[in-house]
C-alpha positions as CSV (number, residue, x, y, z in Angstrom):
1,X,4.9,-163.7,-113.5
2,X,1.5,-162.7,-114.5
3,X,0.9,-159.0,-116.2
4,X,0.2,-156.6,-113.4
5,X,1.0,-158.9,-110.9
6,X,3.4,-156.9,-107.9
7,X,7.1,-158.9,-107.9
8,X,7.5,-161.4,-105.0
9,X,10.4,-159.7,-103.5
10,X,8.2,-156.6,-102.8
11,X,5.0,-158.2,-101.6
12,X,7.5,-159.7,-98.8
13,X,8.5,-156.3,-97.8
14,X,4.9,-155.1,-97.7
15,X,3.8,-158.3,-95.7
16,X,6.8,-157.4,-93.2
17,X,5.8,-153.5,-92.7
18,X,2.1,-154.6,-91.5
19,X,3.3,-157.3,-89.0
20,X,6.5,-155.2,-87.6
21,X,4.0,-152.2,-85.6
22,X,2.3,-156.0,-84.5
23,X,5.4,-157.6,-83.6
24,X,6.4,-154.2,-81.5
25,X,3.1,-153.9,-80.0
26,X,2.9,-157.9,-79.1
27,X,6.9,-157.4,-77.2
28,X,6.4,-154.3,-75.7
29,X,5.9,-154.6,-72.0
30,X,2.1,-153.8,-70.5
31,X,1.1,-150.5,-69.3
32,X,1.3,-150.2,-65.4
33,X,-1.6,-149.6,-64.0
34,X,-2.6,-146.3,-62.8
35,X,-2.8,-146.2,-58.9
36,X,-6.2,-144.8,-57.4
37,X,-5.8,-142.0,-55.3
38,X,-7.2,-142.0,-52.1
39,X,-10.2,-140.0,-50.9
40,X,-9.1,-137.4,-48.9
41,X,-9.9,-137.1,-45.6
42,X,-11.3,-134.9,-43.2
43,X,-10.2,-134.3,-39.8
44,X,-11.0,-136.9,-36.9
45,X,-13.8,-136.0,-34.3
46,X,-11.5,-135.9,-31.9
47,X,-9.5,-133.6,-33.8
48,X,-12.4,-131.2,-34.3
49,X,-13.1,-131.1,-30.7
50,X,-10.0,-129.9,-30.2
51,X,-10.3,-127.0,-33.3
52,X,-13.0,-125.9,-31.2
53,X,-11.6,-125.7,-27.7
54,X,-8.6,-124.1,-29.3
55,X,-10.8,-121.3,-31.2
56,X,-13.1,-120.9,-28.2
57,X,-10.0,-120.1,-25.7
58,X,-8.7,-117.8,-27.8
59,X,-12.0,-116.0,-28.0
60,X,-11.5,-116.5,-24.1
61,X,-14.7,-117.9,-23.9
62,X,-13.7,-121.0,-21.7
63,X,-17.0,-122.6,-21.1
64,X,-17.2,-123.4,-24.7
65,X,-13.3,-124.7,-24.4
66,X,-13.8,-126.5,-21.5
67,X,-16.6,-128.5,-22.9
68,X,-15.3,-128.9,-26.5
69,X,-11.8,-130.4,-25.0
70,X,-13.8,-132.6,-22.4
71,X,-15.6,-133.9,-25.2
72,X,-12.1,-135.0,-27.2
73,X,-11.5,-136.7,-23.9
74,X,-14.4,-138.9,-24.0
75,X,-13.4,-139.4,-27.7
76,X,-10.0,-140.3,-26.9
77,X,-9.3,-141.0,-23.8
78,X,-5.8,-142.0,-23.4
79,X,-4.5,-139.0,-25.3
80,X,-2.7,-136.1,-23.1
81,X,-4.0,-133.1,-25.4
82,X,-6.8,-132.4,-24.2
83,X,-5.6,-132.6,-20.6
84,X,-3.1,-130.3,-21.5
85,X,-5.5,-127.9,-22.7
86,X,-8.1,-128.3,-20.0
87,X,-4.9,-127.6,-17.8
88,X,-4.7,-123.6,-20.0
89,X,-8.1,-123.4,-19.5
90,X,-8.1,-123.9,-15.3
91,X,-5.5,-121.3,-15.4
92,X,-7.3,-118.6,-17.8
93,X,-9.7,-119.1,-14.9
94,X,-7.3,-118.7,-11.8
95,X,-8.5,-122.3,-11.1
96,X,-5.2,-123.3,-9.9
97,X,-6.4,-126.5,-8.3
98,X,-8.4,-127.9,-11.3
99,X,-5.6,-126.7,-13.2
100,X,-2.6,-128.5,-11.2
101,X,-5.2,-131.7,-11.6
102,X,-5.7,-131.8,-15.4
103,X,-1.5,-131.3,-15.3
104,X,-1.1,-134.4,-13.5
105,X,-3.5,-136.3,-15.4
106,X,-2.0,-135.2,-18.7
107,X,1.4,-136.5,-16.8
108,X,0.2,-140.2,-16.3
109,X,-1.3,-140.5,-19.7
110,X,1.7,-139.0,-21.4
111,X,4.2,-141.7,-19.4
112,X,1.4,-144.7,-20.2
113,X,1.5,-143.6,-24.1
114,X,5.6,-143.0,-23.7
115,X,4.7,-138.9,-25.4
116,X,7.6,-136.8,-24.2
117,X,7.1,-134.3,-25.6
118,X,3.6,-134.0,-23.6
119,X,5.2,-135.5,-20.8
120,X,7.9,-132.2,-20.7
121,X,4.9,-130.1,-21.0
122,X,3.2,-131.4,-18.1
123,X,5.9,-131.1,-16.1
124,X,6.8,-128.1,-17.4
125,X,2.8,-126.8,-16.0
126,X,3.3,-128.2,-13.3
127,X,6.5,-125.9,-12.5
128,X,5.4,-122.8,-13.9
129,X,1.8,-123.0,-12.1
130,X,3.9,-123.6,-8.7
131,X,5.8,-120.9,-9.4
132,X,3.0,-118.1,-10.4
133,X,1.7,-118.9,-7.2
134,X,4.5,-117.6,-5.1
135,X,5.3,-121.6,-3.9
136,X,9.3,-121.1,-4.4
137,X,10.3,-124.6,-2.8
138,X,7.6,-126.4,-4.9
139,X,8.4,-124.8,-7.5
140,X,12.3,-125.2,-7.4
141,X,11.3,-129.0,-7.5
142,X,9.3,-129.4,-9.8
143,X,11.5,-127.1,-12.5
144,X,14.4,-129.4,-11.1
145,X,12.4,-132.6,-12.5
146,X,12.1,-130.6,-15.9
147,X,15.8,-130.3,-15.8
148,X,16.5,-133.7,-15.3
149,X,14.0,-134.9,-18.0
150,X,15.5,-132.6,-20.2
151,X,18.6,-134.0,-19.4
152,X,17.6,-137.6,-20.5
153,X,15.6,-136.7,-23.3
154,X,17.7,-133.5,-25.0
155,X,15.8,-134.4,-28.6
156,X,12.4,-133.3,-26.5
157,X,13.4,-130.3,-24.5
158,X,16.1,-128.2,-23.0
159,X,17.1,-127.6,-19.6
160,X,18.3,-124.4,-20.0
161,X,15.0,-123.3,-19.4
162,X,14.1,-124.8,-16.3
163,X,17.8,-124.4,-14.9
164,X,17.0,-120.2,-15.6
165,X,13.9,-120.5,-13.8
166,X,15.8,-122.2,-10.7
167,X,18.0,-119.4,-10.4
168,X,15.6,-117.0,-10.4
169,X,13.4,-118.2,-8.2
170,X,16.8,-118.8,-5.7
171,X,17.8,-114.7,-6.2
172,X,14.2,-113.7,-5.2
173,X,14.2,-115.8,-2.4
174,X,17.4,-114.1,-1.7
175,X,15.6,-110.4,-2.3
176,X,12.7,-111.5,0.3
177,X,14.9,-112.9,3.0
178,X,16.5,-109.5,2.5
179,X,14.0,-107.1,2.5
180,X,11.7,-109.1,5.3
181,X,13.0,-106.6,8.3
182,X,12.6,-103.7,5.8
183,X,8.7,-104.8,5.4
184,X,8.3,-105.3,9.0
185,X,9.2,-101.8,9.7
186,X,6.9,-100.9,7.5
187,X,3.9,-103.1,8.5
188,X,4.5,-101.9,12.2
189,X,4.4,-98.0,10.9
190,X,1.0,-98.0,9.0
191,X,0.2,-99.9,12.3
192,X,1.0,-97.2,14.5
193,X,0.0,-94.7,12.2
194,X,-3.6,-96.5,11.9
195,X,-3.7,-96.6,15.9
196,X,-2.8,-92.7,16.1
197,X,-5.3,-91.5,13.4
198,X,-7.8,-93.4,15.3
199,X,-7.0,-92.1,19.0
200,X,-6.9,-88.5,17.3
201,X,-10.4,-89.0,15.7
202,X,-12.0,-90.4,19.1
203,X,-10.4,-87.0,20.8
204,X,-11.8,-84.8,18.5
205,X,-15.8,-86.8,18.5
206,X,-18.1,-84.4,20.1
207,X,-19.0,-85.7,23.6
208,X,-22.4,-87.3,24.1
209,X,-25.1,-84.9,25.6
């Protein structure tokens, strides 16, 4: 052993402290790679024309709805929305027929694209615009066909609602069939009154000179 020189025994432990933090490094498995996160996106055109339509009719400005949710028509076309919404529009505007159309269009495109929960809310139009209208047997139907869809598809809908309506509707046809003679008296008293008041007023008129 030469003067100075560092004793074998130790330059073996030195030599093994540098290549251990190696050894770890080398056995270690390889970072996983960081996953790039997606750009986030805005909402769809169609999807815009329908913010639109929606914020227009509740500002009740229905031209501007009418024309922002035919424009998600032409964007989507086999989509019920906007059907749906045109439907809420024709009925803001007592457009009963237009709106009874865009429920039935909503209807066919809801059964092609198998969307029952759009499908129960046609229906459901359908019903309730029958019944504002004072048509009770139309209506009765067409809340019946709720009920049974509601029947079939209980995850969708309930047919509590539609069975409700059916009963109501029955008691006021019940009232009406009731009260019709009571109405006719009246009608055929304003009638008579009317026909007196005027008889009175012609025997009173000044006769011509």
């Amino acid at each position: 052993v030469y003067p100075g020189a560092v004793p074998r025994p130790i330059r073996l432990i030195i030599a093994l402290a540098w290549l251990l933090p190696a050894t770890a490094l080398a056995q270690s498995p390889a970072a996983a790679p960081v996953a790039a996160t997606p750009p986030t996106r805005g909402p769809s055109p169609f999807d815009q024309s329908l913010r639109r339509g929606a914020e227009a009719f509740a500002r009740r400005d229905f031209d501007a709805a009418m024309t922002a949710f035919r424009d998600a028509v032409q964007r989507d076309p086999r989509s019920p929305v906007p059907w749906l919404r045109m439907a809420a529009v024709s009925r803001g505007r007592n457009d009963a027929a237009t709106a009874l159309g865009n429920y039935r269009e909503a209807l066919r495109l809801a059964i092609e694209a198998s969307a029952d929960a759009d499908r129960a809310r046609a229906l459901a139009g359908v019903a309730e615009l029958n019944e504002a209208q004072g048509l009770w047997r139309e209506a009765i139907g067409a809340w019946g066909v709720v009920a049974e869809f509601a029947d079939a598809h209980a995850s969708v809908t309930s047919a509590a609602v539609p069975r409700a309506r059916i009963e109501a509707i029955r008691r006021r046809e019940s009232l009406d069939r009731e009260y019709a003679p009571v109405r006719e008296r009246i009608a055929e008293r304003l009638r008579v009154n009317a026909a007196g008041a005027a008889n009175a007023a012609g025997a009173t008129a000044p006769a011509p000179r």
